[in-house]
C-alpha positions as CSV (number, residue, x, y, z in Angstrom):
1,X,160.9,-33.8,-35.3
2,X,158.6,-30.9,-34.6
3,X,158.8,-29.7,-31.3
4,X,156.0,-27.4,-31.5
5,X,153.8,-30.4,-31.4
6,X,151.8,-32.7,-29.4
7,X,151.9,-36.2,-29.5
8,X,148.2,-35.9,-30.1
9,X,147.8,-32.3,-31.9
10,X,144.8,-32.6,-33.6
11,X,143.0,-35.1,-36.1
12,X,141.0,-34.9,-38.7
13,X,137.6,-37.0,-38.8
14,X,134.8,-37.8,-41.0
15,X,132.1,-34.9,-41.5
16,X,129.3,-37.0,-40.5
17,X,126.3,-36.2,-43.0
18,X,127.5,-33.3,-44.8
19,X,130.4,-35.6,-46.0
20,X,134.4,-34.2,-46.0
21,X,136.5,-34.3,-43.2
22,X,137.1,-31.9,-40.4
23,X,140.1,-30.7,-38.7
24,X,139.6,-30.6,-34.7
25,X,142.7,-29.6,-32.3
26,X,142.7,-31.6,-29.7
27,X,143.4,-29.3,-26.7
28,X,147.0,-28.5,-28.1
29,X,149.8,-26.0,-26.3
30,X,150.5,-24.2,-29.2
31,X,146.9,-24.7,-31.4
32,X,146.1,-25.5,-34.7
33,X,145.7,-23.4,-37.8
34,X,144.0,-23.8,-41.0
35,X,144.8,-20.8,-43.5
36,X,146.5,-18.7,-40.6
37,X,143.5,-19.1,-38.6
38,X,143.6,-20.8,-35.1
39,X,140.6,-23.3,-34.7
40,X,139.2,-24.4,-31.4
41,X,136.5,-26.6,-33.1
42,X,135.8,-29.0,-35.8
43,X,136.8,-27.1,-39.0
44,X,135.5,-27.9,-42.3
45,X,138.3,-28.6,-44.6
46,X,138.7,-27.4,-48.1
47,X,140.7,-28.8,-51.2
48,X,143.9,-27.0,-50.9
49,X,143.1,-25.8,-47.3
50,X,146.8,-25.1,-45.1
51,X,147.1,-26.9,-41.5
52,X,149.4,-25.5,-39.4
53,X,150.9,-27.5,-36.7
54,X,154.2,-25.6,-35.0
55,X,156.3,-25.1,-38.0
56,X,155.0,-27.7,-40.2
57,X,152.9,-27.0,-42.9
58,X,150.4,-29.5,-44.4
59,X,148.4,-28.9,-47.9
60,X,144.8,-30.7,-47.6
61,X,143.8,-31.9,-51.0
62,X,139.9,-34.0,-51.2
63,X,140.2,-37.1,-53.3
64,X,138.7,-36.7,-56.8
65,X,136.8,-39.4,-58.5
66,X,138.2,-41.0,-60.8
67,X,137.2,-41.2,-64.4
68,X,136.3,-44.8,-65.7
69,X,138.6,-45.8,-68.3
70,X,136.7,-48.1,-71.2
């Protein structure tokens, strides 16, 4: 229940050859942030980088690979 936010606030895609992902608002009322910043473009996202979307708060984390166990 975040009333600050649009059905369709933003979403985060595939960073094409570089790899990653990146954050894009997607024409929003009350933007997007990432670390306190407002975006108006694709923004790279980092392990641990903060989305900000009204109130709510979202931590990005990247997967890790994971070891093989033998």
């Amino acid at each position: 229940d975040e009333d600050r936010a649009s059905r369709v606030h933003a979403v985060i895609l595939p960073g094409g050859r570089e790899g990653g992902f990146l954050l894009e608002d997607m024409g929003s009322s009350n933007g997007t942030q990432v670390n306190g910043s407002h975006i108006y473009r694709g923004t790279r996202l980092n392990d641990g980088d903060l989305i900000q979307i009204g109130r709510t708060i979202l931590r990005f984390e990247a997967l890790k690979p994971m070891a093989l166990v033998k």
